[in-house]
C-alpha positions in Angstrom: -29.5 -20.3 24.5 -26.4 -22.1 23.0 -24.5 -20.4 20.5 -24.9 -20.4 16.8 -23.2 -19.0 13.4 -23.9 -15.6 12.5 -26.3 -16.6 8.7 -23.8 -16.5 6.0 -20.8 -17.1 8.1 -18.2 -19.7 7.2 -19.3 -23.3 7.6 -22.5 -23.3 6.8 -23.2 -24.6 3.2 -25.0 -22.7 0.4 -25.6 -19.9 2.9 -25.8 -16.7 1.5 -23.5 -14.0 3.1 -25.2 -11.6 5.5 -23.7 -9.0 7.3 -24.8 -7.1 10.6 -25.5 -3.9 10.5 -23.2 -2.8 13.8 -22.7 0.3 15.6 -19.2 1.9 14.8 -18.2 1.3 18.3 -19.3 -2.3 18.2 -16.6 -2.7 15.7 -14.4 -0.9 17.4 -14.0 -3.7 20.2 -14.6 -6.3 17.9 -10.6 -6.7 17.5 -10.3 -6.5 20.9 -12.4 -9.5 21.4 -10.6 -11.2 18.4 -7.2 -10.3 20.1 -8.2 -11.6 23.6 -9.6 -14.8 21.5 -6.4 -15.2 19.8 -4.9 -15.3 22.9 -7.2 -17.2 25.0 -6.7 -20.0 22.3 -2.9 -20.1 22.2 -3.0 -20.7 25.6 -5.1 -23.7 24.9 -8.3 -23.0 26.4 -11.3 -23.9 24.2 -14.2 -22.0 25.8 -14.2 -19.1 27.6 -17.1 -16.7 29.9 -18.5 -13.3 29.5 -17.0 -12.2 32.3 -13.5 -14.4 31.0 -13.4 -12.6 27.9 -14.3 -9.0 28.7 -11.6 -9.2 30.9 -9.1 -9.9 28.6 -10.4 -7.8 26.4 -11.1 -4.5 29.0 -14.7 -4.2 28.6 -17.4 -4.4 30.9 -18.8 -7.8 30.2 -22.3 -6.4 29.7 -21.2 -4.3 26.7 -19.6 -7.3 25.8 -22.5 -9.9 25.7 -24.6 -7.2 23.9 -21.8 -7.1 20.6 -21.6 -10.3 20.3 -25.3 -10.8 20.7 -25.2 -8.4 17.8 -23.4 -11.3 15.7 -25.6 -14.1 16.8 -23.3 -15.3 19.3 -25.0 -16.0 23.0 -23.0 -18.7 24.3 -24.2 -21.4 26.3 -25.2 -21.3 30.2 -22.8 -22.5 32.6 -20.3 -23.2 29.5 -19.6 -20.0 27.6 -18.2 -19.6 24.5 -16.4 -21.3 22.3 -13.3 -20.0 21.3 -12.8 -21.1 17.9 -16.2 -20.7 16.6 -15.9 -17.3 17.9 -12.2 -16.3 16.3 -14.4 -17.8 13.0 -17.7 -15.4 13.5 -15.3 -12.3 13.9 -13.0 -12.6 11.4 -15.7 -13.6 9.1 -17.8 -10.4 10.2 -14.5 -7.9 9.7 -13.7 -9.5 6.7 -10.7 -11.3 7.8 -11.4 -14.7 5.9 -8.9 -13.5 2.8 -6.1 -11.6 3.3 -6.7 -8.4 2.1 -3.6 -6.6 -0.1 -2.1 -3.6 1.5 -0.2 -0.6 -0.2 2.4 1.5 2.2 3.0 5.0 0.7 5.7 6.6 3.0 9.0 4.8 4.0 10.7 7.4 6.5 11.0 6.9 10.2 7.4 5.4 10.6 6.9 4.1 7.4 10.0 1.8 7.6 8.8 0.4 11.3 5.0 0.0 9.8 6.6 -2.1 7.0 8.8 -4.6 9.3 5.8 -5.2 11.4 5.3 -9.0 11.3 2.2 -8.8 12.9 -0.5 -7.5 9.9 0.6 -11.2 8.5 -1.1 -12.6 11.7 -4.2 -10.5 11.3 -5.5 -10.7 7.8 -3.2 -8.4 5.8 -0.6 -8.6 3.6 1.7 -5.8 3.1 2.2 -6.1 -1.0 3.9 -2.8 -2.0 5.5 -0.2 -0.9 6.1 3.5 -2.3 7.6 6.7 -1.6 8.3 10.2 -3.9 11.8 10.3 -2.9 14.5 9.0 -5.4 16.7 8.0 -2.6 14.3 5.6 -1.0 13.6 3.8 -3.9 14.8 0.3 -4.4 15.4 0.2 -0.8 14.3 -3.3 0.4 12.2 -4.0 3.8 11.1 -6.9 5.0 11.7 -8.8 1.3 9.6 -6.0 -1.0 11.6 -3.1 -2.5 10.4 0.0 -2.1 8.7 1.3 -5.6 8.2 5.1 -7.2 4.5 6.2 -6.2 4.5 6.7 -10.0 4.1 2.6 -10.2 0.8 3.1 -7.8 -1.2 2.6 -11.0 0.3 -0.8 -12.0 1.0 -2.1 -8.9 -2.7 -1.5 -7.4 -4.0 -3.3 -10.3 -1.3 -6.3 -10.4 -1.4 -6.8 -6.2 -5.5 -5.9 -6.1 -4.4 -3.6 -3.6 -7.8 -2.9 -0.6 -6.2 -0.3 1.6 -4.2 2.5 1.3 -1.5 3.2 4.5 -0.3 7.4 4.4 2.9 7.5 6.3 3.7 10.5 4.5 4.8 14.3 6.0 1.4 16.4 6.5 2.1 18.4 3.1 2.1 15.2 0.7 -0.8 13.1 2.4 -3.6 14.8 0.4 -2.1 14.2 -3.1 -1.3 10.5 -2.0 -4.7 10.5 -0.7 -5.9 11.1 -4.2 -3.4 8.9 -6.3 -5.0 6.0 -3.9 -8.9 6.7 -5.0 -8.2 7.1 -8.7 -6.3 3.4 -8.7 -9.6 2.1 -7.0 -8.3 2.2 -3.3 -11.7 2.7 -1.1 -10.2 2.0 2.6 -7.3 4.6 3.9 -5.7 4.5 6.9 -4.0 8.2 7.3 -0.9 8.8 10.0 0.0 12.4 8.6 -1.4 14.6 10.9 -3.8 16.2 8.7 -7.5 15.6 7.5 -8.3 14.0 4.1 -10.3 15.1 1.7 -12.0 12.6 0.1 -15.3 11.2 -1.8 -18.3 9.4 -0.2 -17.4 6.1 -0.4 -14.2 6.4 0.9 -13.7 5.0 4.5 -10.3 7.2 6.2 -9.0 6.1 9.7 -7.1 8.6 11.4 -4.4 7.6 13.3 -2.3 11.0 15.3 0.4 9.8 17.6 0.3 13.2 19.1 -3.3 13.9 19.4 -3.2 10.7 21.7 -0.4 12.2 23.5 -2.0 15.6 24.4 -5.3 13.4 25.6 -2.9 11.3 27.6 -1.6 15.0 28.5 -5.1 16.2 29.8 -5.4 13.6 32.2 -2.3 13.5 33.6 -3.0 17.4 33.9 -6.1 16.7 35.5 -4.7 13.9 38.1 -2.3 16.7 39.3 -4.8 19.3 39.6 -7.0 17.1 41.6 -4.2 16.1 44.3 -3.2 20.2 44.2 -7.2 21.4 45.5 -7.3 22.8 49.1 -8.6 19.6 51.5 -10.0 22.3 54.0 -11.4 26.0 54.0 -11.5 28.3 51.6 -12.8 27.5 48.3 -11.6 25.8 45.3 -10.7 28.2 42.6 -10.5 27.1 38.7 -8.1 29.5 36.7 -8.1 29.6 32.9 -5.2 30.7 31.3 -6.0 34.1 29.8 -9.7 34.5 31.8 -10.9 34.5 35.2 -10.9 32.5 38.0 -14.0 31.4 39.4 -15.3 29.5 42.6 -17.2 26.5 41.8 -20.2 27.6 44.4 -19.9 30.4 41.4 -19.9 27.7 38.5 -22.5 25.9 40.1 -25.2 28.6 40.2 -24.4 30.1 36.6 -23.0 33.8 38.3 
């Protein structure tokens, strides 16, 4: 089947906007795909395969052709897909057609290095404020936009129509900010104080825990070492929890 635009998507006049209803994992690779896309078209190439993109991407291709079946995007046998119609069905489906207005409370050590990050300009968002509680941080400037009060939150959500809320505050502040950002109207947060939010239905929270990745990262570099470490011949293989016992796995395997 040759590809075709998602209904609603941009391009198509007098259509009436329709949106998939996707899997949350589904669009979690999405800007995956859109990143490899991205790429695939800077480096001037105006189609690209399954197997091409999923690739580039690091998916299985499968998984890939299924998500993007999901938008109403097949392709076309023996060609692929075309790039640019693509990049258009993706950022129309993640709501990257406007560039959506993004508030930074939290200018210390990783707030500052969120807010010179050029590349949110290149993907749909536009840092337009940024805020912090701390006296001595205020009227700093970073990357052209001074750093405001959180007491201005109010004025500024409603003067930059701010869409999404960045926490880059210590663990102890992040609820309150959590709750100055729903009461100006905020509805999308994206949290990096290591802590969970509290917040209404409605209100979508991504977490994002520079350590919790670590300690996963941790695990399986844990369990690489512990795999080269097991006896090759005789005996049997133990496994020792800290604190318990140590059991064989002929023991593990049989429930005694």
């Amino acid at each position: 089947m040759s590809q075709h635009r998602h209904p609603g998507a941009p391009g198509r006049a007098g259509a009436v906007p329709a949106l998939p209803d996707l899997p949350e994992a589904t669009v979690a690779r999405l800007p995956e795909y859109l990143r490899a896309l991205h790429n695939l078209a800077e480096t001037g190439n105006e189609t690209v395969s399954s197997e091409g993109l999923a690739n580039a991407a690091g998916v299985n291709s499968a998984k890939l052709r299924k998500d993007l079946s999901q938008l109403g995007s097949y392709g076309t046998r023996g060609v692929g897909y075309d790039v640019a119609l693509l990049i258009e069905q993706i950022e129309y489906v993640l709501g990257l057609t406007q560039r959506r207005a993004v508030a930074l409370v939290g200018v210390g050590n990783l707030g500052h290095a969120l807010a010179g990050y050029d590349g949110f300009a290149s993907r749909g968002f536009r840092i337009a404020a940024l805020f912090d509680a701390d006296p001595g941080r205020v009227g700093e400037e970073i990357n052209g936009l001074v750093v405001r009060h959180i007491d201005e939150l109010p004025r500024v959500a409603a003067e930059e129509s701010i869409a999404i809320g960045v926490i880059a505050t210590p663990a102890p502040a992040a609820q309150q900010v959590a709750d100055q950002l729903v009461a100006v109207g905020v509805t999308s947060i994206l949290n990096f104080a290591p802590c969970v939010l509290s917040v209404p239905s409605g209100v979508d929270v991504r977490k994002v825990d520079l350590a919790i990745e670590l300690q996963i990262l941790s695990f399986h570099e844990h369990r690489k070492a512990s795999l080269t470490a097991l006896p090759t011949t005789g005996g049997s293989a133990l496994t020792a929890l800290r604190g318990g016992l140590a059991v064989s796995e002929s023991q593990e395997a049989i429930g005694t």
